[in-house]
N, CA, C and O atoms as CSV, one atom per row, in Angstrom:
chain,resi,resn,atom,element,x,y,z
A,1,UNK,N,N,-15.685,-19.837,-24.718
A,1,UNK,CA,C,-16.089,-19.674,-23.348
A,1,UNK,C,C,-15.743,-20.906,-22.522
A,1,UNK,O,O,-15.601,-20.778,-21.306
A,2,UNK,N,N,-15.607,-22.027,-23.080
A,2,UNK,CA,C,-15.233,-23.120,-22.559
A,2,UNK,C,C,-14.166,-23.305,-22.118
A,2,UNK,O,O,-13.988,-24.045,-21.151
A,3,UNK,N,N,-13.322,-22.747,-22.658
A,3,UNK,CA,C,-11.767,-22.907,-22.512
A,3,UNK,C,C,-11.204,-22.149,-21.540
A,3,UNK,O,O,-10.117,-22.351,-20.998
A,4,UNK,N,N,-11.993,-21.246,-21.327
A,4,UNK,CA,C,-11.679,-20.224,-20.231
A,4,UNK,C,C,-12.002,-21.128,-18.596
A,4,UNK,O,O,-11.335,-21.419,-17.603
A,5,UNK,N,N,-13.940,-21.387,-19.239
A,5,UNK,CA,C,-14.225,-21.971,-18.203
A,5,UNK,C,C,-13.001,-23.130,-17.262
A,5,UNK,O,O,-12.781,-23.224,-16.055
A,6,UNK,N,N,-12.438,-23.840,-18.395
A,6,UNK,CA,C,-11.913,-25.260,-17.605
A,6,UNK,C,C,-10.592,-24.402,-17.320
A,6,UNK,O,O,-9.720,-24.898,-16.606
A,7,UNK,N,N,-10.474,-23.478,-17.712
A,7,UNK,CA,C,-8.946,-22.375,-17.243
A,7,UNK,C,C,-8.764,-22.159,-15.883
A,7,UNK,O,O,-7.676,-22.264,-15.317
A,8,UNK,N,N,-10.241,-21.737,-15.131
A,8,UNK,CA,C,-10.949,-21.094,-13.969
A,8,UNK,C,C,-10.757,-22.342,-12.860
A,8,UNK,O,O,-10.170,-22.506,-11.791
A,9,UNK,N,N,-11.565,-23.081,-13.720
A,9,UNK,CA,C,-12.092,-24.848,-12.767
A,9,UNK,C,C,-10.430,-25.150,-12.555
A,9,UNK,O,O,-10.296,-25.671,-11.448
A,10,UNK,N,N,-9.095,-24.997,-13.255
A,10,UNK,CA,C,-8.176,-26.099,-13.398
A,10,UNK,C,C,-7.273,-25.098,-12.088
A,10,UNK,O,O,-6.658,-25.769,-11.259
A,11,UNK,N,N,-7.212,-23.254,-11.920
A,11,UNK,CA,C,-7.012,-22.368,-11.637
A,11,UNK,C,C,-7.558,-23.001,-9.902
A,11,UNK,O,O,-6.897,-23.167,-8.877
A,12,UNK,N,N,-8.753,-23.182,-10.144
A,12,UNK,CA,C,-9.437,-23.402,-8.861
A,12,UNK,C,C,-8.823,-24.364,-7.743
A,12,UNK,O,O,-8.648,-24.237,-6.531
A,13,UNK,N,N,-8.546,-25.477,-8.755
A,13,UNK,CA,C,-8.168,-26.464,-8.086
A,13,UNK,C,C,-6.935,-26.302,-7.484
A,13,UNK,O,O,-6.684,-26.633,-6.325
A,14,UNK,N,N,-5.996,-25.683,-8.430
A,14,UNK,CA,C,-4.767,-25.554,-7.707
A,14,UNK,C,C,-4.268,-24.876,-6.614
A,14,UNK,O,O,-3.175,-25.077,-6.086
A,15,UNK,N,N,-5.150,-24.020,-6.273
A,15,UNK,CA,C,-5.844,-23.155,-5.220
A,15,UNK,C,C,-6.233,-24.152,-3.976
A,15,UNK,O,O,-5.758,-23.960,-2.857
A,16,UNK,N,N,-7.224,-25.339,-4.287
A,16,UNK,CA,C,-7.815,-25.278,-3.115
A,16,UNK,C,C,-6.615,-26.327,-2.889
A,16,UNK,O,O,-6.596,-26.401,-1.661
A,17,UNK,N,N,-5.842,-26.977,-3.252
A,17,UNK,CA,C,-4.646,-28.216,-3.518
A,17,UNK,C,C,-3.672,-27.257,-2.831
A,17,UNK,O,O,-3.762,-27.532,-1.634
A,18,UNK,N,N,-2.898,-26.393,-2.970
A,18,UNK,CA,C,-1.608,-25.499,-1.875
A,18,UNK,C,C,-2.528,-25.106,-1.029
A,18,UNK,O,O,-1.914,-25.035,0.036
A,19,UNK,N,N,-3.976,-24.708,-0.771
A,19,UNK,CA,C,-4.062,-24.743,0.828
A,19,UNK,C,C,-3.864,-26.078,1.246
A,19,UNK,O,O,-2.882,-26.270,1.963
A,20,UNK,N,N,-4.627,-27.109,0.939
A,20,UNK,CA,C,-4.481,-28.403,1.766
A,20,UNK,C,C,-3.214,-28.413,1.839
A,20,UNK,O,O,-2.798,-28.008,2.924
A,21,UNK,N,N,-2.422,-28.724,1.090
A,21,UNK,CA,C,-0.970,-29.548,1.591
A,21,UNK,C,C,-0.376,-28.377,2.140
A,21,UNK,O,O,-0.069,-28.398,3.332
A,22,UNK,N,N,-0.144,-27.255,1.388
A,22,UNK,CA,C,0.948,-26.083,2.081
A,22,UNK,C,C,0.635,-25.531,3.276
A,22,UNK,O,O,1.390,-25.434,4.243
A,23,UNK,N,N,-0.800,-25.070,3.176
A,23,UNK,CA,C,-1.811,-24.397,4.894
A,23,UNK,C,C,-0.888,-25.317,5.985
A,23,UNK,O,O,0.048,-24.928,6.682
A,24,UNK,N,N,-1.309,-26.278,5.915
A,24,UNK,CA,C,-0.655,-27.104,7.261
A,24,UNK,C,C,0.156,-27.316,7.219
A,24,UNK,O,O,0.255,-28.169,8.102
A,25,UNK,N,N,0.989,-27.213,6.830
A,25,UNK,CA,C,2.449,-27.013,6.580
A,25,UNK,C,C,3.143,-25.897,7.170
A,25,UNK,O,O,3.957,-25.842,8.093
A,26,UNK,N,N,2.510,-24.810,6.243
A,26,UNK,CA,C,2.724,-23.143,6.509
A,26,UNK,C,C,2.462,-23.161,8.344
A,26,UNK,O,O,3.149,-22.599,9.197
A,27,UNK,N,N,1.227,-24.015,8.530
A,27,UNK,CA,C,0.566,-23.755,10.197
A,27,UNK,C,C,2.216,-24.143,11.293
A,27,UNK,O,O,2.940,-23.429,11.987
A,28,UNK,N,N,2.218,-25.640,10.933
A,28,UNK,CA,C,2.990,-26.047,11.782
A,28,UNK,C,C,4.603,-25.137,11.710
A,28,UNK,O,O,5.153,-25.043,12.807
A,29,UNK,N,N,5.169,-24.646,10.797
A,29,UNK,CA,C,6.133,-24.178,10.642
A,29,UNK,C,C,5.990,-23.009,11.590
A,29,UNK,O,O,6.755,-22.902,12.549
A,30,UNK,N,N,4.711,-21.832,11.271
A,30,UNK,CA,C,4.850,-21.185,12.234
A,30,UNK,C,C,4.405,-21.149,13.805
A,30,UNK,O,O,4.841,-20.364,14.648
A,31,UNK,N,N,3.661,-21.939,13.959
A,31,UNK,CA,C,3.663,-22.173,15.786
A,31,UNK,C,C,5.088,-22.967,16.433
A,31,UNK,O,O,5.590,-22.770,17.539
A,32,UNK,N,N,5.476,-23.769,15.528
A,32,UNK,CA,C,6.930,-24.071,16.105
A,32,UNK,C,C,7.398,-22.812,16.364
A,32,UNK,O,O,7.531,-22.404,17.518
A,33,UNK,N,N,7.705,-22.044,15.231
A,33,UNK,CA,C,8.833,-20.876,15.267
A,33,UNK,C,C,8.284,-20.116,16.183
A,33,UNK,O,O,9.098,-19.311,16.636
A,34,UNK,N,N,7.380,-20.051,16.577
A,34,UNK,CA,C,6.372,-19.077,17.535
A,34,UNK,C,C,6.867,-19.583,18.881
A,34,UNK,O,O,7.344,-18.702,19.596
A,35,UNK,N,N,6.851,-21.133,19.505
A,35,UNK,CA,C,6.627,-21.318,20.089
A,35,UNK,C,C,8.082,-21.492,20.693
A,35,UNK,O,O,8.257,-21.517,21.912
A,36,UNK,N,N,9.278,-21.631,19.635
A,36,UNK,CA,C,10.977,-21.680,20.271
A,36,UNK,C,C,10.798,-20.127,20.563
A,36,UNK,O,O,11.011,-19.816,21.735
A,37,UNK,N,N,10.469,-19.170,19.757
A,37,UNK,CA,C,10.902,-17.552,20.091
A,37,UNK,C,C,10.497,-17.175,21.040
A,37,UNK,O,O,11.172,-16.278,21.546
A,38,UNK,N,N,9.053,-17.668,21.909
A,38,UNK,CA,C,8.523,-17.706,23.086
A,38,UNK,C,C,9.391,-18.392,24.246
A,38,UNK,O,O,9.454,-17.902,25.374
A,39,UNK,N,N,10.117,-19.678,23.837
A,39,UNK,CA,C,11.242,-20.103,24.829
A,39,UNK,C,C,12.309,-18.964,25.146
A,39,UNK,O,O,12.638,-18.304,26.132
A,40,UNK,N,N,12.623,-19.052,24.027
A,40,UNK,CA,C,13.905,-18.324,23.779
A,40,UNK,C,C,14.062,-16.637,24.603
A,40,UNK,O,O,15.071,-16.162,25.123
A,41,UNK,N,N,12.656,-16.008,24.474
A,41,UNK,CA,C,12.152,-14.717,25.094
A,41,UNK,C,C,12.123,-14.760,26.373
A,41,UNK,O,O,12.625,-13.836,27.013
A,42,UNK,N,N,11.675,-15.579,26.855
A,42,UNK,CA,C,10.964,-15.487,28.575
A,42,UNK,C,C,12.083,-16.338,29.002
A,42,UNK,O,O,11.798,-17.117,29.912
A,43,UNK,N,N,13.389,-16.379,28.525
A,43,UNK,CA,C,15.020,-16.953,29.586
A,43,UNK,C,C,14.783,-15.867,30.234
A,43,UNK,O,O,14.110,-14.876,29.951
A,44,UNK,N,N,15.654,-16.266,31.499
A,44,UNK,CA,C,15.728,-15.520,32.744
A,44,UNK,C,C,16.253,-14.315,32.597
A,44,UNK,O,O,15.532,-13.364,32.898
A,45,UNK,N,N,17.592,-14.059,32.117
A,45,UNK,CA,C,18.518,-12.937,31.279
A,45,UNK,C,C,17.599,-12.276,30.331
A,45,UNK,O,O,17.486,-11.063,30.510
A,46,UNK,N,N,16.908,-12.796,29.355
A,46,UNK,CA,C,15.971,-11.966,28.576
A,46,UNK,C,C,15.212,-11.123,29.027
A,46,UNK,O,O,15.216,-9.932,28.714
A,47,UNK,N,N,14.290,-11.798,30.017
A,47,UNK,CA,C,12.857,-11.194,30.261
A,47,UNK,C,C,13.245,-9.838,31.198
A,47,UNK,O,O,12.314,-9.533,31.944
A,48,UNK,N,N,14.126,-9.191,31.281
A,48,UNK,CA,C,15.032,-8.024,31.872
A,48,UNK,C,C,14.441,-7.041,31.221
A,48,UNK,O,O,13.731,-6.208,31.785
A,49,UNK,N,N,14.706,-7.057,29.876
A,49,UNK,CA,C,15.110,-6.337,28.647
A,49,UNK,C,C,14.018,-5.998,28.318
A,49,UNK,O,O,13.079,-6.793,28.264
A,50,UNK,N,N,13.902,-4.527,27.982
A,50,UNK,CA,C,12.298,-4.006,27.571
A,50,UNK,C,C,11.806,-4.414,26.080
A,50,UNK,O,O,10.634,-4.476,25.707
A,51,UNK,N,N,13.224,-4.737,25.143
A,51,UNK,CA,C,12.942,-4.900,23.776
A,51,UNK,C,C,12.238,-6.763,23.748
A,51,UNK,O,O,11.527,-7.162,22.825
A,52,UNK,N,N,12.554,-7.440,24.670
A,52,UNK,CA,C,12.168,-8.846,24.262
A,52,UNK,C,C,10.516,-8.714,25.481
A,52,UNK,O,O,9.509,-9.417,25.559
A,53,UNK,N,N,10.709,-8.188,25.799
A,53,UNK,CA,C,8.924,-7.947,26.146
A,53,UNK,C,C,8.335,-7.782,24.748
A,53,UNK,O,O,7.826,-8.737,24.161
A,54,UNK,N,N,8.433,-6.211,24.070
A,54,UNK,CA,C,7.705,-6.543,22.926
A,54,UNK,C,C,7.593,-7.872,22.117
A,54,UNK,O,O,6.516,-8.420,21.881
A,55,UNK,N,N,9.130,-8.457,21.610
A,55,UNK,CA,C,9.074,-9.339,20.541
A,55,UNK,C,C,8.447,-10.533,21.313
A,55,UNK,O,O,8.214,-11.592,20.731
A,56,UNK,N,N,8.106,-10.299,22.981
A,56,UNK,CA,C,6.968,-11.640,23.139
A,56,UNK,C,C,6.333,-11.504,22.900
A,56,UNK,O,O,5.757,-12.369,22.240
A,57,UNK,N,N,5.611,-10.041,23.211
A,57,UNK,CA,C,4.207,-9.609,22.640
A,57,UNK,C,C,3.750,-9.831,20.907
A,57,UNK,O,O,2.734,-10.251,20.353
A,58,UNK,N,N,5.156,-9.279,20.397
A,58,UNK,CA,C,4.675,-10.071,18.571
A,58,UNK,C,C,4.732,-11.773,18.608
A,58,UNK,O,O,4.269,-12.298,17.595
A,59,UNK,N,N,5.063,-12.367,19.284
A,59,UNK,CA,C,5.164,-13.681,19.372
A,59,UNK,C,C,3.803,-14.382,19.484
A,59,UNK,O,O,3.062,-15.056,18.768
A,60,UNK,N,N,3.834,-13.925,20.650
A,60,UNK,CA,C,2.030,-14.307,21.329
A,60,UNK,C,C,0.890,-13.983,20.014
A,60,UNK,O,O,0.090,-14.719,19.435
A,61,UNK,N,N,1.255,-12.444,19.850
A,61,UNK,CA,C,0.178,-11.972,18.555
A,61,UNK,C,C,0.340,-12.470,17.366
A,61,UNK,O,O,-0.592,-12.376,16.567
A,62,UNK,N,N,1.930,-13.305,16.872
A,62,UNK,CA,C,1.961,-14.058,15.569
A,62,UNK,C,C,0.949,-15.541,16.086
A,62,UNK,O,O,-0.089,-15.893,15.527
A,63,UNK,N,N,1.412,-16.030,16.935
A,63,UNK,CA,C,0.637,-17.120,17.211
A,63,UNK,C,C,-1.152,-17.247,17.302
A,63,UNK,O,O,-1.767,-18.302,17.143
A,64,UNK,N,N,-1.567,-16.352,17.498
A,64,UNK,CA,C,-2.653,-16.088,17.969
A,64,UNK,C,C,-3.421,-15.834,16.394
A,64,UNK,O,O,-4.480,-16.325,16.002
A,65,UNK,N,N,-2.615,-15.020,15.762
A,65,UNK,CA,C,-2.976,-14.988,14.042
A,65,UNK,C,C,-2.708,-16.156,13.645
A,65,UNK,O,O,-3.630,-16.655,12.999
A,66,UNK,N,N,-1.706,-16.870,13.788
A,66,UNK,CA,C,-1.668,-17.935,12.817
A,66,UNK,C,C,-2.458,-19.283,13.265
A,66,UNK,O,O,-2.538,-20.080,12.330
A,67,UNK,N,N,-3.035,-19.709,14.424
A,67,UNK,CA,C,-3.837,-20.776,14.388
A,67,UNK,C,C,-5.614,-19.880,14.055
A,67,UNK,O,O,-6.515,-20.340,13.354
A,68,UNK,N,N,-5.629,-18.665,14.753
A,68,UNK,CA,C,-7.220,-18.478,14.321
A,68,UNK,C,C,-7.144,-17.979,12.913
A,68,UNK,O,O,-7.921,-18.465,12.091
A,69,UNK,N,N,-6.204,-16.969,12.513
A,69,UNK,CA,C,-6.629,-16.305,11.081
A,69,UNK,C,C,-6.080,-17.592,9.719
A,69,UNK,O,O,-6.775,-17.598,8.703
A,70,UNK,N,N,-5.076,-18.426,9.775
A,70,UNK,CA,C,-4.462,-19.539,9.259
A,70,UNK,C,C,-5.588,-20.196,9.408
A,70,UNK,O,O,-6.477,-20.022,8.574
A,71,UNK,N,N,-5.800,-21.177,10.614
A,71,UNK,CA,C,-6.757,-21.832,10.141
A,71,UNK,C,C,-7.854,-21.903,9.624
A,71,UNK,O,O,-8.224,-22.898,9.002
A,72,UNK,N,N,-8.475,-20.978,9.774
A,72,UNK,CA,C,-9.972,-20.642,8.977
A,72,UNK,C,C,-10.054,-20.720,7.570
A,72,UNK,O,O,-10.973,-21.185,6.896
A,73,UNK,N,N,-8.994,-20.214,7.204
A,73,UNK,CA,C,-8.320,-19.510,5.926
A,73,UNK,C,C,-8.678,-20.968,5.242
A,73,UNK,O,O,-9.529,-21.318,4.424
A,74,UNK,N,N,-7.418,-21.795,6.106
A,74,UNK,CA,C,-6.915,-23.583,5.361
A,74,UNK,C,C,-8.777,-24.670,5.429
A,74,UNK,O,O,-9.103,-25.728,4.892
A,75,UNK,N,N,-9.297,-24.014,6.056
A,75,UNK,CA,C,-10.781,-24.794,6.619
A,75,UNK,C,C,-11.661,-24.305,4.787
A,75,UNK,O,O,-12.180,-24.994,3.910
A,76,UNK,N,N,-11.446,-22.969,4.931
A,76,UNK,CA,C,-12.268,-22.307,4.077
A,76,UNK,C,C,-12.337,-22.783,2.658
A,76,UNK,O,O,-13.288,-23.120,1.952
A,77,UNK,N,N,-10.854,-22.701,2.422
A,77,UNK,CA,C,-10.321,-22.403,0.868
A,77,UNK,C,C,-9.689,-23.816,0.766
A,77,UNK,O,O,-9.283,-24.249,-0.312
A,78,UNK,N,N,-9.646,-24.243,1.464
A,78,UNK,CA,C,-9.054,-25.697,0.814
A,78,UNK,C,C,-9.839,-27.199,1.250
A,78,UNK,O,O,-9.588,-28.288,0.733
A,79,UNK,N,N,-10.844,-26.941,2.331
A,79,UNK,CA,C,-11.522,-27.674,2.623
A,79,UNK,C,C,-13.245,-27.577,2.072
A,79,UNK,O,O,-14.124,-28.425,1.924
A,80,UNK,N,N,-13.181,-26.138,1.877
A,80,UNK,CA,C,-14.840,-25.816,1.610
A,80,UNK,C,C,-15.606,-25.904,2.962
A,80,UNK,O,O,-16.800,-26.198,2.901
A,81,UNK,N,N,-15.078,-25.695,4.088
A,81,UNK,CA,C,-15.826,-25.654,5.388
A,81,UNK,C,C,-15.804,-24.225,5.960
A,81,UNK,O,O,-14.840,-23.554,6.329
A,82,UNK,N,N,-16.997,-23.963,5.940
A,82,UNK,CA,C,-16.740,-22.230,6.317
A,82,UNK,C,C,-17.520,-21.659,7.839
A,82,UNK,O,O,-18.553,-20.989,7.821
A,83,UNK,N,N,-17.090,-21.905,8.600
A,83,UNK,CA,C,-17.938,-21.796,9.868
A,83,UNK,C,C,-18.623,-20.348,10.034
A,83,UNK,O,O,-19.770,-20.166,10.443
A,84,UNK,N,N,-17.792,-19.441,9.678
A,84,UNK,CA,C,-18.500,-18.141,9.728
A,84,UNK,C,C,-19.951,-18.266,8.702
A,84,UNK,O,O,-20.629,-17.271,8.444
A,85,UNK,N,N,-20.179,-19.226,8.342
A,85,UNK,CA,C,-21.393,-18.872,7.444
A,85,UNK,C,C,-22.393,-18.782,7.940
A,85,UNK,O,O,-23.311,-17.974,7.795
A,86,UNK,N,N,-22.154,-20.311,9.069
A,86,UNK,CA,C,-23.771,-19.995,9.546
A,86,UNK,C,C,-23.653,-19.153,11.195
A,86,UNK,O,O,-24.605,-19.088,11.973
A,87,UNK,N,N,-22.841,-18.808,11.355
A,87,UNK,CA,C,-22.913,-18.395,13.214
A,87,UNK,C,C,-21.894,-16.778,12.837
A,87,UNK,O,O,-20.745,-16.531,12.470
A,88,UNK,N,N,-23.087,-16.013,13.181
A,88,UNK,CA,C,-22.500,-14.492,13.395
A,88,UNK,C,C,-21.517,-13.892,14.161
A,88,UNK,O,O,-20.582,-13.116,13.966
A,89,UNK,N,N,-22.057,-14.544,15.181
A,89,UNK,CA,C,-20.868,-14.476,16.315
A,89,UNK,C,C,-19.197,-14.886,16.016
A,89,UNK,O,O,-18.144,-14.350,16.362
A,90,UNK,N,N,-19.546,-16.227,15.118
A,90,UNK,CA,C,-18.113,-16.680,14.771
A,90,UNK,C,C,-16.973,-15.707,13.491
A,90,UNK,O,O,-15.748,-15.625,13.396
A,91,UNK,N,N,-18.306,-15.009,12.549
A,91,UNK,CA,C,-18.111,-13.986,11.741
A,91,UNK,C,C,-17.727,-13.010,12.198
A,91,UNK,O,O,-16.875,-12.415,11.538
A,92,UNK,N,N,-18.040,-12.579,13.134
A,92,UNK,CA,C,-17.164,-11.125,13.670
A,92,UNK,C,C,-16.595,-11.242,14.476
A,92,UNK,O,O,-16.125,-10.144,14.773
A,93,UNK,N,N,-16.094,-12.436,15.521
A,93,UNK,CA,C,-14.986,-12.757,15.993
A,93,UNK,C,C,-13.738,-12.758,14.863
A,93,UNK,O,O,-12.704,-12.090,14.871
A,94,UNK,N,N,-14.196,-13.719,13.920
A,94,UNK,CA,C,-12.841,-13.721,12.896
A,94,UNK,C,C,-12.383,-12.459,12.325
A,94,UNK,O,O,-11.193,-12.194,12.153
A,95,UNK,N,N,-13.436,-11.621,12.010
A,95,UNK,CA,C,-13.103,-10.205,11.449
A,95,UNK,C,C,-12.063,-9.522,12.696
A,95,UNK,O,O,-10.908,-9.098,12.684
A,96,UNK,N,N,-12.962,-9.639,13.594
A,96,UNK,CA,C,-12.228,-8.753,14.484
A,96,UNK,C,C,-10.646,-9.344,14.920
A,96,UNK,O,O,-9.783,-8.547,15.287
A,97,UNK,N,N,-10.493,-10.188,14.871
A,97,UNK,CA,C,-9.146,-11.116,15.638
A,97,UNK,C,C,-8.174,-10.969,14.422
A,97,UNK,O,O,-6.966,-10.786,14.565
A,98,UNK,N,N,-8.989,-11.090,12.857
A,98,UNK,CA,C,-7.795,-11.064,12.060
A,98,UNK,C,C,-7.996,-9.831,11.813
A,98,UNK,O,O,-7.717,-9.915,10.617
A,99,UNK,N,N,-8.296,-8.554,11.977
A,99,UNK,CA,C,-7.749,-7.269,11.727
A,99,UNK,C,C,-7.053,-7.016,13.282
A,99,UNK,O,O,-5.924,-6.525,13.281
A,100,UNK,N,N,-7.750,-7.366,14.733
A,100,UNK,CA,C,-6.447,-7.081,15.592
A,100,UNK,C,C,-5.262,-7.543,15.629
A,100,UNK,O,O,-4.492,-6.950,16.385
A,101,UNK,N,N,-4.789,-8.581,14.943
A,101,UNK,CA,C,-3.955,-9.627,14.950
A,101,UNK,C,C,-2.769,-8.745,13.916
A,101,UNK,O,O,-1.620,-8.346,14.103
A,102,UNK,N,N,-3.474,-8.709,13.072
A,102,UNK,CA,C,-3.153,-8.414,11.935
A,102,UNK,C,C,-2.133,-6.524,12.464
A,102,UNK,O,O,-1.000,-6.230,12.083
A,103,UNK,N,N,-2.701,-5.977,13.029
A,103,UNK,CA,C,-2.239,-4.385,13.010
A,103,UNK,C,C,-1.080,-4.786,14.710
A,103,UNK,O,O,0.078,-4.422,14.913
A,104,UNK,N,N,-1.817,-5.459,15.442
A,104,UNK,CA,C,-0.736,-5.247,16.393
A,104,UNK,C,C,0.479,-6.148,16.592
A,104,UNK,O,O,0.960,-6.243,17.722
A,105,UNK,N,N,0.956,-6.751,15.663
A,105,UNK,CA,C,2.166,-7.656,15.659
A,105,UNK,C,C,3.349,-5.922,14.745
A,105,UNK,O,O,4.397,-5.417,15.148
A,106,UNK,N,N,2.724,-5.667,13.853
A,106,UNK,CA,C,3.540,-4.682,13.370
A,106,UNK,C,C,3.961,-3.548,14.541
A,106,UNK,O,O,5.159,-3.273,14.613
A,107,UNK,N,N,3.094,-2.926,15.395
A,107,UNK,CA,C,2.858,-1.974,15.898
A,107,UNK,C,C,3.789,-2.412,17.161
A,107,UNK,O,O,4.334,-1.500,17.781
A,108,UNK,N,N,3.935,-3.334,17.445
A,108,UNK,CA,C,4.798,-3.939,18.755
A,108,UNK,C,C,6.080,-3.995,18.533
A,108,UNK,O,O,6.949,-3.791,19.382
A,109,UNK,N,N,6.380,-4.473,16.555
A,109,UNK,CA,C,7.677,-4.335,16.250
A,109,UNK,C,C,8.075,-3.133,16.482
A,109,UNK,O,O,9.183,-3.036,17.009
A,110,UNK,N,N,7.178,-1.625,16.113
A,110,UNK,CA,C,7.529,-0.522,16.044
A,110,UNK,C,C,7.843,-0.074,17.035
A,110,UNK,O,O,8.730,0.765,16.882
A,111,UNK,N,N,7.430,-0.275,18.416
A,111,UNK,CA,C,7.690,-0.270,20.307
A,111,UNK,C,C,8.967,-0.992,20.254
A,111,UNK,O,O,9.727,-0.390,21.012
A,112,UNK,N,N,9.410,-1.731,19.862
A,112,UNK,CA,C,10.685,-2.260,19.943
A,112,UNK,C,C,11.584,-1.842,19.258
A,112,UNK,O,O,12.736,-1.965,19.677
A,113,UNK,N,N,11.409,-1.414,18.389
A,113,UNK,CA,C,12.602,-0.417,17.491
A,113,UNK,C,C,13.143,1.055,17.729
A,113,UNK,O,O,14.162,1.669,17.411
A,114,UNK,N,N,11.331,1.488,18.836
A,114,UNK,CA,C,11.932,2.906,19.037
A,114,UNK,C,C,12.588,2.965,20.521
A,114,UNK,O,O,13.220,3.897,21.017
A,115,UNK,N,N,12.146,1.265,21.286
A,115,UNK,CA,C,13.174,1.112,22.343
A,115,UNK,C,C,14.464,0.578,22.461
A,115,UNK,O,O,14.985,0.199,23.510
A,116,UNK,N,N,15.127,0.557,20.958
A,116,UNK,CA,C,16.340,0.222,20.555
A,116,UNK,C,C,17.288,1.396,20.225
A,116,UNK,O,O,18.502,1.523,20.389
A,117,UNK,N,N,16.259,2.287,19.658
A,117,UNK,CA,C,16.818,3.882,19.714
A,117,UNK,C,C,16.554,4.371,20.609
A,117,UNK,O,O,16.805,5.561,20.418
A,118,UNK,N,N,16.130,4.222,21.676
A,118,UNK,CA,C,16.227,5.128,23.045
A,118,UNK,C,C,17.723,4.358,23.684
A,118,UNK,O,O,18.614,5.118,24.063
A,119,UNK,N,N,17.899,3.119,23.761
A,119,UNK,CA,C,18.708,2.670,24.103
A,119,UNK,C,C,20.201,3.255,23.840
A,119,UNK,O,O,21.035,3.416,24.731
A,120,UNK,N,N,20.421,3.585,22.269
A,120,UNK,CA,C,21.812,3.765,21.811
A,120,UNK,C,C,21.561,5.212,21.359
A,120,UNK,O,O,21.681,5.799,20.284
A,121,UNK,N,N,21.166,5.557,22.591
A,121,UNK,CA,C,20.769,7.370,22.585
A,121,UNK,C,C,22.497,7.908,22.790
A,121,UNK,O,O,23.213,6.992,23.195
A,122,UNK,N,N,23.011,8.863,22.628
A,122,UNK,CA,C,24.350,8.951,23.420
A,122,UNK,C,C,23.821,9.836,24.766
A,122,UNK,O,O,24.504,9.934,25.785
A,123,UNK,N,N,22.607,10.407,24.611
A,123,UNK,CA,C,21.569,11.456,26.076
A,123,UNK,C,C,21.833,9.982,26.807
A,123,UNK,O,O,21.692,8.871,26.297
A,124,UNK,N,N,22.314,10.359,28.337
A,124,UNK,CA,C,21.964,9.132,29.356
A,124,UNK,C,C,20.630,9.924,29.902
A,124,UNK,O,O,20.607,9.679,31.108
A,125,UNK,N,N,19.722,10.602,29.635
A,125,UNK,CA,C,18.067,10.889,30.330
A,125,UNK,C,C,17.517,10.085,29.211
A,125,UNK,O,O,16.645,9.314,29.612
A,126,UNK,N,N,17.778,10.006,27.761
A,126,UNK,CA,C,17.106,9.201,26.840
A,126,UNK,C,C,17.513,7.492,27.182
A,126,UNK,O,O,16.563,6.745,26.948
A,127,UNK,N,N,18.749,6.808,27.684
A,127,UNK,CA,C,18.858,5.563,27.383
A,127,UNK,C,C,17.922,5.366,29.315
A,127,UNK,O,O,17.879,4.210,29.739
A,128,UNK,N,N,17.572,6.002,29.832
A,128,UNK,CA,C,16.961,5.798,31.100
A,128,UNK,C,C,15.424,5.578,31.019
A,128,UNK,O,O,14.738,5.060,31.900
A,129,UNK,N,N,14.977,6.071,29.783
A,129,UNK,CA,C,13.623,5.923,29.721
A,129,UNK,C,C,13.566,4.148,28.770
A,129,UNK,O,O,12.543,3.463,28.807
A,130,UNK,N,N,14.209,3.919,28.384
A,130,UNK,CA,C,14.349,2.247,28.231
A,130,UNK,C,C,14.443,1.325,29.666
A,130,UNK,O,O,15.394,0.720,30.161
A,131,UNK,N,N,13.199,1.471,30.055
A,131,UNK,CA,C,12.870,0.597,31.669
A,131,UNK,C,C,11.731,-0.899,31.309
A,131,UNK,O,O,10.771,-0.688,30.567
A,132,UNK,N,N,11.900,-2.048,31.773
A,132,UNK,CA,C,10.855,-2.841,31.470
A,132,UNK,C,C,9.571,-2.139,32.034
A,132,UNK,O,O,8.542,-2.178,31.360
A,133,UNK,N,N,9.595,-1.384,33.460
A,133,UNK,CA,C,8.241,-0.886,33.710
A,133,UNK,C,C,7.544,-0.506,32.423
A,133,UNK,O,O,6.567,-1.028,31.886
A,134,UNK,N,N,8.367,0.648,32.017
A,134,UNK,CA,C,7.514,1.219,30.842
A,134,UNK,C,C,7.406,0.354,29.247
A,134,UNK,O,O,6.815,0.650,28.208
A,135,UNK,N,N,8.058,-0.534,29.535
A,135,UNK,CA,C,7.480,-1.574,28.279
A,135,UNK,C,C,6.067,-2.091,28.239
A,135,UNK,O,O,5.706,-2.829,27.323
């Protein structure tokens, strides 16, 4: 039983050791990348285009996951600081932000893919309904 035990404890550690160093790592890598694709989106020529509306919208919503649902995560599991423990409010904010976070970055890709096939419709009434209004 012992051997298992220090299996678990040695298991543990290495766990809470790649959040510390990798979490913030993992963090900064993606708000950079978040934050050039956000440049890169809202150029003047871009922001036209109904498809780079969405991929701002996954932009904004990757970012928005990765400092609240990331950091908690890196606070939790690699620091042992768990704020949702004692404040309810902070508990179902996080629930709620990392399951909205979580469903509408996909769901925005999917708005952008089916306004990529309206686009290369050979129907010109189908490539007309690709308007930023309706993005």
């Amino acid at each position: 039983m012992s051997s298992s035990d220090g299996f678990l404890t040695s298991l543990q550690s290495i766990q809470t050791n790649l959040f510390r160093i990798g979490g913030p790592i993992l963090m900064v890598f993606g708000v950079v990348s978040c934050i050039v694709s956000l440049i890169v989106f809202t150029q003047k020529n871009l922001r036209k285009s109904p498809c780079s509306i969405y991929l701002i919208a996954v932009n904004i919503t990757n970012f928005l996951y990765i400092t609240l649902s990331l950091l908690l995560l890196i606070l939790t599991t690699g620091y042992g600081i768990d704020p949702t423990k004692s404040n309810r409010f902070m508990c179902r904010f996080n629930y709620y932000t990392t399951y909205l976070f979580g469903i509408l970055s996909p769901f925005y890709l999917i708005l952008a893919s089916i306004d990529r096939v309206l686009v290369t419709s050979t129907n010109a009434r189908t490539r007309q309904r690709s308007t930023p209004r309706l993005a």
